[in-house]
N, C-alpha and C positions, 0 to 999 in steps of 0.2 A: 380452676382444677377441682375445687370441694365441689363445685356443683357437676359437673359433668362424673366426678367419682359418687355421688349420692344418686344422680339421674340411671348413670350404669351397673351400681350395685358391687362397686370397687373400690379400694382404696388409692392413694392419692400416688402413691409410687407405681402402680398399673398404668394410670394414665401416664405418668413421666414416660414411661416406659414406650408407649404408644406414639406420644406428640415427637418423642425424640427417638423414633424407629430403632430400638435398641430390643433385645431379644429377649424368652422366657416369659411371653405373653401365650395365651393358644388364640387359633382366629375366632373361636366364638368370642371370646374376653373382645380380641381387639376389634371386633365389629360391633360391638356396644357400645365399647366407646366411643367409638368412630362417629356409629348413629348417635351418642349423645351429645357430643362435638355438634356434630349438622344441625340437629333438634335444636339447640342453643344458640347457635348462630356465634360460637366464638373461633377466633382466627389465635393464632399465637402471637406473641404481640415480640417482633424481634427486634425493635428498640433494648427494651429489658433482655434480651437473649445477649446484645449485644455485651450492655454492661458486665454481665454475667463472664463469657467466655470470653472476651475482646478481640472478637471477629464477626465484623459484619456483611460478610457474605458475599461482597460486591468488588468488580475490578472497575477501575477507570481507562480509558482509552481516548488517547489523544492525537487524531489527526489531521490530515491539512485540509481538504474538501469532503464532507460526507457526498455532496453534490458528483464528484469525480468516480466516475464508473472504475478506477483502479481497487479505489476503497471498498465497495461494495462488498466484494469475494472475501477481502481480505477481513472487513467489520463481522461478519457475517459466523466467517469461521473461527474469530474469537469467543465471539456470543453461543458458538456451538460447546465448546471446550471449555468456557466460562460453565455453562447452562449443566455438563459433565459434573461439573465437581461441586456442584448444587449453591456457583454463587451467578449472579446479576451482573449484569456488563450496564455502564455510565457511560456516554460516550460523546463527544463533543470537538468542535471543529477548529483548528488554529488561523486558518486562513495565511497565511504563512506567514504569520506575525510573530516574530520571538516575544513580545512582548507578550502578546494575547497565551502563546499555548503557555508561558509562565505563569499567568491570572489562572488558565483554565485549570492545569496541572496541581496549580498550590489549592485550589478552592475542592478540587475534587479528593486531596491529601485532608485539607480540615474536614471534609464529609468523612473522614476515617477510611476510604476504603482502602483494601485491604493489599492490591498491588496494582501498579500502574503500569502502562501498554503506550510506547510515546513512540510519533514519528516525529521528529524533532524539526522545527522550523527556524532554532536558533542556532548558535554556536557555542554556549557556555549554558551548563547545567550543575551549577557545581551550586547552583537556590534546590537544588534534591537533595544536599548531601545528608541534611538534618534529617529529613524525611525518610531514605534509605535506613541512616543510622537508629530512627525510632521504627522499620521495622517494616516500612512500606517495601516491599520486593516491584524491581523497576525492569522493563526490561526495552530497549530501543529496537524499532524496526525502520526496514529502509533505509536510514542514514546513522551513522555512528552517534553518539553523544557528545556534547564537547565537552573538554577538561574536567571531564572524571573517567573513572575506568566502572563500566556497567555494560551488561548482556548485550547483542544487538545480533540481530536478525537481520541479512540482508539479502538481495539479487547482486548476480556477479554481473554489475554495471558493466564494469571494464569489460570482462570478454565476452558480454552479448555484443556489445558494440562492435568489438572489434571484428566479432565473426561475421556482421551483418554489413561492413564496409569491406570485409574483404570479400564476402558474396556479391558485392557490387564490381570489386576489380577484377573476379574471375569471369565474371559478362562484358571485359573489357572496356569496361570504364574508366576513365583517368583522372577526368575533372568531376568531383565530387563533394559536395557540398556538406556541411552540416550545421542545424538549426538545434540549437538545446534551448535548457532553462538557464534561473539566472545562477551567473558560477560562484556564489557563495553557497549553492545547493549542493551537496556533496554527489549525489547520485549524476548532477549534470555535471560537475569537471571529471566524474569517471568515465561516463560516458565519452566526452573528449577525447580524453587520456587515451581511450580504446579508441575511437577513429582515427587520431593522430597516428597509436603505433601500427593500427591495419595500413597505413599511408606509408609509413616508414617503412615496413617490412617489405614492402611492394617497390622502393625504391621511390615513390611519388612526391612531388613536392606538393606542398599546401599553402596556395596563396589566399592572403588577409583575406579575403573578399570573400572565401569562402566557409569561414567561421561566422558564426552569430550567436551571442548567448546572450540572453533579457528574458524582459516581461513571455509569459507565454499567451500574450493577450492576443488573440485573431491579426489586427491591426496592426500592430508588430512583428508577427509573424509572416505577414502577407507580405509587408515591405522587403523585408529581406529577404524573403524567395524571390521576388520579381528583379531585388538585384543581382542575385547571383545568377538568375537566369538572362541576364541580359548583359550585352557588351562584346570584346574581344576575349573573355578571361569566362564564359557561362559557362555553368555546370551543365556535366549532361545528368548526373545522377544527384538527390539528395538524401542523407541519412536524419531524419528526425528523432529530438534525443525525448522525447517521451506523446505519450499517448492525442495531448492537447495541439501538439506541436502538429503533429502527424494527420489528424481531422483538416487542420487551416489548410496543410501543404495539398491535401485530397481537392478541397475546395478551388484554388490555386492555378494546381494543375487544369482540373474542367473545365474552369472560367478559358484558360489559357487554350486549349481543344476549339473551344465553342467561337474564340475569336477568331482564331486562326480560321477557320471552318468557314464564317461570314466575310472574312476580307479576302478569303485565295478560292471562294467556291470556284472549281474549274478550272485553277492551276495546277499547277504541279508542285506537289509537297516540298517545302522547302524546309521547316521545322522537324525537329524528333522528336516523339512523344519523351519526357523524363523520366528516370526510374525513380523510386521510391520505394527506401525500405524505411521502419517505422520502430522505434522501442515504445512496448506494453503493445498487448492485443488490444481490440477496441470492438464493441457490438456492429455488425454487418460488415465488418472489414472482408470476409469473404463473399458478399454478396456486391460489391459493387466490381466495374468491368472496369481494369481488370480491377482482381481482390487485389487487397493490400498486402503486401510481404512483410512480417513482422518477426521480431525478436520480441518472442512470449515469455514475460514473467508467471509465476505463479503464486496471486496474492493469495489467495487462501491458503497457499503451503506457509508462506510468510507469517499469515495469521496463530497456523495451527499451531507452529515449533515455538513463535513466542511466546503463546499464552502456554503449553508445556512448560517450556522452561520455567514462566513463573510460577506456575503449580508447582514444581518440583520446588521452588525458594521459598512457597508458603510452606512446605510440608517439611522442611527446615534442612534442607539440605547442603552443605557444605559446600558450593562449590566457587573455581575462580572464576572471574567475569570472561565470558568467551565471545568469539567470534566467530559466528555460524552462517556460511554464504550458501545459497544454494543457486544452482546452475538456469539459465536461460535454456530458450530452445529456437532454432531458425524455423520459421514457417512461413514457407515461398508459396506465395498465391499469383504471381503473377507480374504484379508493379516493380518488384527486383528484378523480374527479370527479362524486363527491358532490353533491348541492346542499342549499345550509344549507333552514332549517325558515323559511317564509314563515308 
């Protein structure tokens, strides 16, 4: 700072003044300096800033796949709202390891920064509580926290679900399938919860065969569509409980068209195409024939209201931990609205 106040012809409170965009400078003064800064090639060194004011400028963000096109919108628009309030997004993958997002979460807490953004991969969070307590503002998105009470950010699982299963039984559907994730996942036994009670409401019964909740690994997902599509007991519709689900079932389906197609050329159709509705939107789901029918979350709104909130807790704000859902949306392309085989 002496040197760039001896370069500019200023004193050393001018420059503070300038580096730390605070007022009572005129722009000819603050263009001197600025040019002297340049000319000298110094940066501010916010290690030391740090020390100084005990905030380092940066959120940490903890989620399950950067890889997972859900996250994208949602990273994206934290790093906007982050970039707003002039601090730096950290950000890093759980792979849906309680274990890992634990490691990834505590090591981004010892990096100091200043509040953390967690989709939670485990069920017990109560290794943050130290962390909260010394000041880190926490906020959960997509699934609750377990056994503490902390912000959370969520999609209304349950009645996307439910409205996209009962979009299936106003197309006269009856046998209806549904594939989720695994059910220690909170977002997948909600998702459940919502087909079971579109089922219930409709008066339907739901036999075993046609639940599946695991790995949402291709291969496991494959399996159990091809069981539930076969037998005395086949679905004629399936609801898939998130975005990964819903690709396998696309693929699935095709293969199943494309067989059908080579063993009956020049019979008479004896198969019905299957409906398919889908939770989370997915890239080209309107482009394939027919498009996908989904129940559309919105991960960047997800993104935005979280990292708010925690702005609002860095800026010391009082408040109790809440629970903030926001709404889905049906959006029929086509695959829902199949109609079952009379």
């Amino acid at each position: 700072m002496k040197d760039v106040a001896a370069r500019a012809g200023v004193g050393l409170k001018t420059v503070s003044r300038v580096v730390n965009g605070e007022t009572g400078v005129t722009p000819d003064t603050e263009r001197r300096v600025q040019e002297a800064i340049d000319a000298l090639g110094f940066r501010r060194n916010d290690s030391a800033r740090v020390l100084r004011k005990g905030r380092t400028a940066t959120v940490g963000l903890v989620l399950e796949d950067l890889a997972d096109p859900f996250y994208g919108p949602l990273n994206r628009a934290v790093e906007e709202v982050a970039r707003a309030h002039g601090a730096l997004l950290i950000n890093g993958s759980s792979a849906e390891d309680p274990e890992r997002e634990r490691e990834l979460a505590l090591a981004l807490c010892a990096r100091r920064v200043d509040g953390l953004i967690v989709i939670p991969a485990g069920d017990d969070h109560r290794y943050l509580e130290p962390e909260i307590r010394a000041g880190v503002a926490t906020v959960f998105v997509d699934r609750p926290a377990g056994r503490i009470d902390a912000d959370v950010v969520l999609s209304d699982s349950f009645g996307g679900a439910r409205d996209g299963v009962a979009h299936l039984i106003a197309g006269g559907h009856r046998r209806i399938g549904f594939i989720g994730d695994h059910p220690r996942i909170h977002t997948a036994t909600e998702r459940l919860r919502g087909y079971r009670a579109a089922m219930a409401d409709a008066g339907l019964p739901v036999a075993g065969s046609w639940v599946s909740l695991g790995s949402t690994a291709p291969e496991r997902v494959a399996a159990a569509a091809r069981s539930m599509l076969a037998g005395p007991e086949a679905v004629s519709a399936v609801f898939a409980g998130n975005n990964r689900v819903t690709v396998t079932l696309v693929r699935v389906l095709a293969e199943r068209e494309r067989a059908w197609g080579q063993e009956r050329r020049g019979q008479e159709r004896r198969e019905h195409p299957v409906a398919l509705v889908g939770f989370d939107d997915f890239e080209l789901a309107d482009l394939l024939r027919p498009g996908v029918t989904v129940v559309a979350q919105d991960p960047a709104a997800l993104g935005r209201v979280a990292t708010d909130r925690l702005f609002q807790r860095l800026a010391g704000a009082d408040l109790p931990p809440a629970r903030i859902e926001l709404p889905t949306r049906l959006i029929p392309r086509g695959s829902g609205e199949l109609p079952p085989a009379h």
